[in-house]
N, CA and C of each residue as an Amber inpcrd file, in Angstrom:
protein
   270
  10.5230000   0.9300000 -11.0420000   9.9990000  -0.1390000 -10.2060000
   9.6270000  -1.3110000 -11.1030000   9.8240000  -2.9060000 -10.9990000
   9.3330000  -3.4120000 -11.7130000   8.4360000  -4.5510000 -10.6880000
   7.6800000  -5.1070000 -11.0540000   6.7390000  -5.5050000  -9.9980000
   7.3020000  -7.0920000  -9.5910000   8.4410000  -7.3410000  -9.8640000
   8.8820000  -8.5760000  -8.8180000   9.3890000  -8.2290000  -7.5230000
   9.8500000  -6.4660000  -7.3180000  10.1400000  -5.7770000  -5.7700000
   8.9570000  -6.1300000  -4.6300000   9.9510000  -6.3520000  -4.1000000
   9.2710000  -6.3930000  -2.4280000   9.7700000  -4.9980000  -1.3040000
   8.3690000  -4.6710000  -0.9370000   8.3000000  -2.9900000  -0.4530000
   8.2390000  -3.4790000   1.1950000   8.4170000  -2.7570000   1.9860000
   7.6230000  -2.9510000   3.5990000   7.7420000  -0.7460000   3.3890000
   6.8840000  -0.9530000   5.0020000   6.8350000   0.2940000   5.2100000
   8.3090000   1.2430000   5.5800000   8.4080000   2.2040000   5.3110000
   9.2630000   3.2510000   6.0930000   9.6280000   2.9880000   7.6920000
  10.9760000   2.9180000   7.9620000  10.5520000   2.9520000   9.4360000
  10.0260000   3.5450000  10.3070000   9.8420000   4.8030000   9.5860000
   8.7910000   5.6090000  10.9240000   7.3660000   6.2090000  10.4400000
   6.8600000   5.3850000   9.7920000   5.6020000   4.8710000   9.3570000
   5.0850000   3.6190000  10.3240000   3.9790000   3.9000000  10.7100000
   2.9710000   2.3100000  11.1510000   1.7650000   2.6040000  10.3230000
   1.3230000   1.6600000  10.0380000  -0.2540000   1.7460000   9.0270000
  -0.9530000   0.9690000   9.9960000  -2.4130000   1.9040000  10.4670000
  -3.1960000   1.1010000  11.0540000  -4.2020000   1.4610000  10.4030000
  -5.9200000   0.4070000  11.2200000  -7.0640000   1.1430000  10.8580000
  -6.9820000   1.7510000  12.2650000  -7.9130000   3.4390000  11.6040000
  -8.0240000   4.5720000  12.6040000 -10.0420000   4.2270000  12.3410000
 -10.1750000   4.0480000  13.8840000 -11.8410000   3.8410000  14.0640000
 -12.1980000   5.2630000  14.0250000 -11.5830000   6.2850000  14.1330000
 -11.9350000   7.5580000  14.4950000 -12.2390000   8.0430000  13.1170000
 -11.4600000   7.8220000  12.4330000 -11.5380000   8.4070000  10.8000000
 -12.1780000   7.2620000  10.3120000 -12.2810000   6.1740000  10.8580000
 -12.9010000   5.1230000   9.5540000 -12.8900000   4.7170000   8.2660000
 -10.9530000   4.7950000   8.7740000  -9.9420000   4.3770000   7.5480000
  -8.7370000   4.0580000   8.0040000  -8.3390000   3.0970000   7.1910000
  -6.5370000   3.0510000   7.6650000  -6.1130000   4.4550000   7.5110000
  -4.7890000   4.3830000   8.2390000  -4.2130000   5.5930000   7.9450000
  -2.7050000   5.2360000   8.2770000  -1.8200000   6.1660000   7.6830000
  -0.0370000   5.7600000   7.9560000   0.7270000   6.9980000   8.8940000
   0.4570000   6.6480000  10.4150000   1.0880000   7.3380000  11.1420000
   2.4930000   7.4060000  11.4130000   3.3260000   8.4010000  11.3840000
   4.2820000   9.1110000  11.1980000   4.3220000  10.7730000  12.5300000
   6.2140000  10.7760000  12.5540000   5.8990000  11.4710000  14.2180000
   5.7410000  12.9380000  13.8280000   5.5470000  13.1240000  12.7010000
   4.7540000  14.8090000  12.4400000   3.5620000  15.0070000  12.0170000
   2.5080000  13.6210000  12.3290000   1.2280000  13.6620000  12.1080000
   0.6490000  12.3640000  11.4760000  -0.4070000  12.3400000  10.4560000
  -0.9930000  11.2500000   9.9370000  -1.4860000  11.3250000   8.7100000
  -1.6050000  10.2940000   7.9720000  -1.7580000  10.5400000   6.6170000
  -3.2540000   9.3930000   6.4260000  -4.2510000   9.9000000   5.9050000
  -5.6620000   9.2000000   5.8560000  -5.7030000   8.9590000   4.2710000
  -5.8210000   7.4170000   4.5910000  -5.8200000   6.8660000   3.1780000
  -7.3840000   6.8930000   2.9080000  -7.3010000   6.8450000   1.2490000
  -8.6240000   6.3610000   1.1420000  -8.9290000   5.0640000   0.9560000
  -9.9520000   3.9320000   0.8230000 -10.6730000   2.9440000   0.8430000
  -9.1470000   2.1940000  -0.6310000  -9.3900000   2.2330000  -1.5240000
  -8.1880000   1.7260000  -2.5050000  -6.7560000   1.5750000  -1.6450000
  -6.4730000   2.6360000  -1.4890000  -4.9240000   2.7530000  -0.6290000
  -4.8700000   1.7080000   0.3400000  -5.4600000   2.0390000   0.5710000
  -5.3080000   1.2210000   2.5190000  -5.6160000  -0.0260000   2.0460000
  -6.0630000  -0.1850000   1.0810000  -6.4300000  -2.0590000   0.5550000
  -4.9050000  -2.4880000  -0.4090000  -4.4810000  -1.3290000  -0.7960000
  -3.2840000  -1.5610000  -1.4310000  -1.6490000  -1.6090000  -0.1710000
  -2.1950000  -0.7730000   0.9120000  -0.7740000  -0.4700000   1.5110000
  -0.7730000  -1.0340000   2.9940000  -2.0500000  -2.7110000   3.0070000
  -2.2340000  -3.4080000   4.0570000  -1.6390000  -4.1470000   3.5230000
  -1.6940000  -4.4860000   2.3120000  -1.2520000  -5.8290000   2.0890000
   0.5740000  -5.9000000   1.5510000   1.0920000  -4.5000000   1.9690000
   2.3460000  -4.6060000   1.8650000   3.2300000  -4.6880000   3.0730000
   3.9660000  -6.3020000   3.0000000   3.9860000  -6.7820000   4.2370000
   5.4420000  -6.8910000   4.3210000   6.8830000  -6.5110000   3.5570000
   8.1240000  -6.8710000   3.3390000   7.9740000  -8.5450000   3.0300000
   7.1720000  -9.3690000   2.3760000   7.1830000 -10.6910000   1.9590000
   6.8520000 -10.6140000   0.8720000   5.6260000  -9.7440000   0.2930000
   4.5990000  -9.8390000  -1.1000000   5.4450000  -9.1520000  -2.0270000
   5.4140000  -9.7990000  -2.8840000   5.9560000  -8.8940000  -4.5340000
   4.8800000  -7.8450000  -4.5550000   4.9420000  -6.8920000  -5.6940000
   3.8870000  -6.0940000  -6.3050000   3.5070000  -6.6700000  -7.1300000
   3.5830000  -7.8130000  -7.6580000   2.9020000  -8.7860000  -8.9330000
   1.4540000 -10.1180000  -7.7600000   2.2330000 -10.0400000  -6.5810000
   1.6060000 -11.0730000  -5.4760000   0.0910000 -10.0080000  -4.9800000
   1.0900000  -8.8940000  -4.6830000  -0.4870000  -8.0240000  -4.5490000
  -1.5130000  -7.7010000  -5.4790000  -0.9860000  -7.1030000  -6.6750000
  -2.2960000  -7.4400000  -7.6960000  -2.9990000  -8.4220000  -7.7620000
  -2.3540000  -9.6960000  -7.7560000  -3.2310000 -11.0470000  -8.0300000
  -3.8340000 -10.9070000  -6.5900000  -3.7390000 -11.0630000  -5.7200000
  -4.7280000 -10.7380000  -4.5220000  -5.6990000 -10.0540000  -4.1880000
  -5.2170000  -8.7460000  -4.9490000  -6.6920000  -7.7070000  -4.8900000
  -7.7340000  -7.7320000  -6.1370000  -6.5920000  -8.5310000  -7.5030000
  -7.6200000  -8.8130000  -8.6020000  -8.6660000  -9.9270000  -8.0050000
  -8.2080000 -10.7590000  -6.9800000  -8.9480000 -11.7860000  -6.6830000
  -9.8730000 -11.1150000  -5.4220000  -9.7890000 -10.2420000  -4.7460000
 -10.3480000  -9.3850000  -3.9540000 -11.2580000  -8.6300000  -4.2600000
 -11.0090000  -7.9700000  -6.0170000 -11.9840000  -7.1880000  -6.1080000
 -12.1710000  -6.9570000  -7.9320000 -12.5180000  -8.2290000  -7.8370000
 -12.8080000  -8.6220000 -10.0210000 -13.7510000  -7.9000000 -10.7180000
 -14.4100000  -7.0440000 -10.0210000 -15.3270000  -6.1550000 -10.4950000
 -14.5390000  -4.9540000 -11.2480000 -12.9990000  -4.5430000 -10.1400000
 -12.5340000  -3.7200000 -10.9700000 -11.4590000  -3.4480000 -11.7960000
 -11.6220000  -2.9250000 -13.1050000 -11.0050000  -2.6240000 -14.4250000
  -9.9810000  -2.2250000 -13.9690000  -8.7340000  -2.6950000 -14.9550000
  -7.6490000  -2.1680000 -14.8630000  -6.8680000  -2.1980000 -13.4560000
  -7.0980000  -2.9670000 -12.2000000  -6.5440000  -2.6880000 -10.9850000
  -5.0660000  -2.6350000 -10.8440000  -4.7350000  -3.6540000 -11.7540000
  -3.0400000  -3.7690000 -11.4010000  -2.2750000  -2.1990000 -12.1180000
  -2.8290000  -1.4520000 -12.7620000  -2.3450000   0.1500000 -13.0580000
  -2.5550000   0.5230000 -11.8120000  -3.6190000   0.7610000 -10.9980000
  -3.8350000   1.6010000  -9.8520000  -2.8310000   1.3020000  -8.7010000
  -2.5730000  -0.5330000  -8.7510000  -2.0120000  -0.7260000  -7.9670000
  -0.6750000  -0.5740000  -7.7850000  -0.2370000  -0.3720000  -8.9540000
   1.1470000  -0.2680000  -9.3250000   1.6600000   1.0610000  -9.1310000
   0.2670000   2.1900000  -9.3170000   0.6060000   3.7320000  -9.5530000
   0.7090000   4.0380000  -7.7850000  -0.0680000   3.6710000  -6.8560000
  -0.6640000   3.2540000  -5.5560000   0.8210000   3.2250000  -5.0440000
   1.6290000   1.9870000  -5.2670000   2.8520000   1.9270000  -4.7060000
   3.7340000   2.5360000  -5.1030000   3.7650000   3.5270000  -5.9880000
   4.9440000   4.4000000  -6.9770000   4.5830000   5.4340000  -5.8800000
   3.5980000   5.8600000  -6.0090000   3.4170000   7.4210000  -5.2270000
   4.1010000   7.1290000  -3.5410000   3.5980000   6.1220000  -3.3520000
   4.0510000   5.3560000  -2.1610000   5.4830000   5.2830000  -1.6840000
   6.6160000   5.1240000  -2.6410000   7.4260000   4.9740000  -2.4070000
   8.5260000   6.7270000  -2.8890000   7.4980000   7.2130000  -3.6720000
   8.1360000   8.6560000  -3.9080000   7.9980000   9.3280000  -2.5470000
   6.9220000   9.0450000  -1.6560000   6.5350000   9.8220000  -0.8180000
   7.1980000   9.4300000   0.2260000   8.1570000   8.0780000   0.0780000
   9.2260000   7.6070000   1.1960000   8.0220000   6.8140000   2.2850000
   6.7590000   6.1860000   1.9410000   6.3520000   5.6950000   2.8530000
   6.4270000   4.4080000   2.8650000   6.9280000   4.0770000   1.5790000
   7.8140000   2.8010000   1.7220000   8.8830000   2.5420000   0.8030000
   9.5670000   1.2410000   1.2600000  11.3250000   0.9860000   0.9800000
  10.8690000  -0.1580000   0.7130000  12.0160000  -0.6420000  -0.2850000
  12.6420000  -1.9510000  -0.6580000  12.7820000  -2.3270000   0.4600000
  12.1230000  -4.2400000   0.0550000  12.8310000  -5.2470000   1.6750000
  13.7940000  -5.2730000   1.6770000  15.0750000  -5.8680000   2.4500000
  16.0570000  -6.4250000   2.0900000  16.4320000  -7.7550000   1.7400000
């Protein structure tokens, strides 16, 4: 992956926030997957427009308190895309 890619979701993925769990989460038709508080700040803002270089600078500017973010964020969308919950735009 190098971080000028642009990701959107899987097609049979939707990411919402779930009020019930009181977290986003990425629903899929054999159940649901509950992100935690990082994730869901990392896998809202993947919109099929944003690079992975556009999202770091957004969440570094989102959240400057924390160290090292663009590793997490980068590792965040790797697992992400191993796990097929998201694809290259076109």
């Amino acid at each position: 992956m190098n971080n000028t890619e642009i990701y959107t979701l899987a097609p049979h993925y939707r990411f919402q926030w779930e009020e019930a769990q009181q977290s986003y989460v990425m629903l899929f038709p054999e159940g649901m997957i509950k992100l935690n508080g990082g994730a869901g700040e990392v896998i809202r803002r993947v919109d099929g427009k944003r690079s992975v270089d556009e999202i770091v600078h957004e969440l570094k500017l989102a959240f400057p308190d924390v160290d090292d973010i663009e590793s997490d964020v980068v590792a965040m969308i790797q697992l992400a895309v191993e796990k097929s919950w998201l694809v290259l735009a076109n």
